[in-house]
ROROPA-696548 format. One line per 8 residues: number of its first residue (from 1); for each residue x, y, z of C-alpha. Coordinates in steps of 0.2 Angstrom, whole numbers. Layout:
BEGIN
NUM = X Y Z ~ ...
END
This chain:
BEGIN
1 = 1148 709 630 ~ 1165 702 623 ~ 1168 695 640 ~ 1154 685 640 ~ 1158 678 619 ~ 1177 672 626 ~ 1169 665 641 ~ 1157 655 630
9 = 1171 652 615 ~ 1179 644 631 ~ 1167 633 636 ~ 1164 625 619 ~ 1181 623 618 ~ 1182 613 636 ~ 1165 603 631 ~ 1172 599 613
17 = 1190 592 621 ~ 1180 583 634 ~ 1170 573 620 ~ 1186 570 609 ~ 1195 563 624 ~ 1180 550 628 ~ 1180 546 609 ~ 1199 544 608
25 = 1200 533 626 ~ 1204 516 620 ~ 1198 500 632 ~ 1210 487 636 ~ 1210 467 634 ~ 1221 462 649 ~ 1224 443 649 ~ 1230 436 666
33 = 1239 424 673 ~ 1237 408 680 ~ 1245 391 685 ~ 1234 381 673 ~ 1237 386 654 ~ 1254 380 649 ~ 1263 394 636 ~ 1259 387 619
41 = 1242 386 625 ~ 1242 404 626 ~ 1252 408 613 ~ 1243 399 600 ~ 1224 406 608 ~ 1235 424 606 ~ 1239 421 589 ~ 1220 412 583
49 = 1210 425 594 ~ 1220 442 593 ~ 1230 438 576 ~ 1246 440 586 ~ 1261 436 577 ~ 1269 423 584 ~ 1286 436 593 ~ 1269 446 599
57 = 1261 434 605 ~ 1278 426 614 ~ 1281 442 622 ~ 1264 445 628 ~ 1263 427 636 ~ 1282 430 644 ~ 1275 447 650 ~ 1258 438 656
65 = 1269 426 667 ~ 1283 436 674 ~ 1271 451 677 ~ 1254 445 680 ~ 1243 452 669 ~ 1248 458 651 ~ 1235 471 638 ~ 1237 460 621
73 = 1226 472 613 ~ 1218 490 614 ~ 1202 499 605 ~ 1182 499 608 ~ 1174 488 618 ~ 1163 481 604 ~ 1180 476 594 ~ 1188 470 612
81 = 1170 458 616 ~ 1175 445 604 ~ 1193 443 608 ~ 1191 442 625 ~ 1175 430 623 ~ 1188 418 613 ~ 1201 421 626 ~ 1189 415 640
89 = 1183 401 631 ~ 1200 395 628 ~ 1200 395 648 ~ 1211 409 650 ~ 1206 422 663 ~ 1204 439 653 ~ 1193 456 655 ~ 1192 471 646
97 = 1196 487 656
END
């Protein structure tokens, strides 16, 4: 009998980590990049759509165009929708992931 309490203990325990990792898994806004936008473009749509500081934003575009593809911001997907909507409507190439 107390076997089968720890082996149910157990699996409440693995189901309740298993939801609070799928709450606490944030999405990514990734911002790529591309030979059209020039850098204050970018900059200034980082700092208007994501309210980047201006350093953040800086950095992020510099990480955008040495790397390829930069996350300027993490969290739900319904915060991230907006963003990346004001991002693409700048013309910028963005997804969330």
């Amino acid at each position: 009998m107390i076997f089968y309490i720890f082996r149910d203990m157990k699996e409440q325990q693995e189901s309740s980590q298993d939801t609070l990792e799928a709450v606490q898994k944030d999405n990514e806004l990734v911002v790529f990049n591309d030979e059209v936008n020039t850098f204050d473009h970018v900059i200034n749509t980082l700092i208007r759509v994501c309210k980047h500081s201006s350093e953040q934003a800086q950095q992020c575009t510099l990480i955008i165009h040495f790397k390829g593809k930069c996350t300027v911001k993490t969290g739900p997907v319904d915060k991230l929708k907006p963003q990346c909507q004001g991002i693409l409507d700048a013309g910028i190439q963005a997804e969330i992931v």
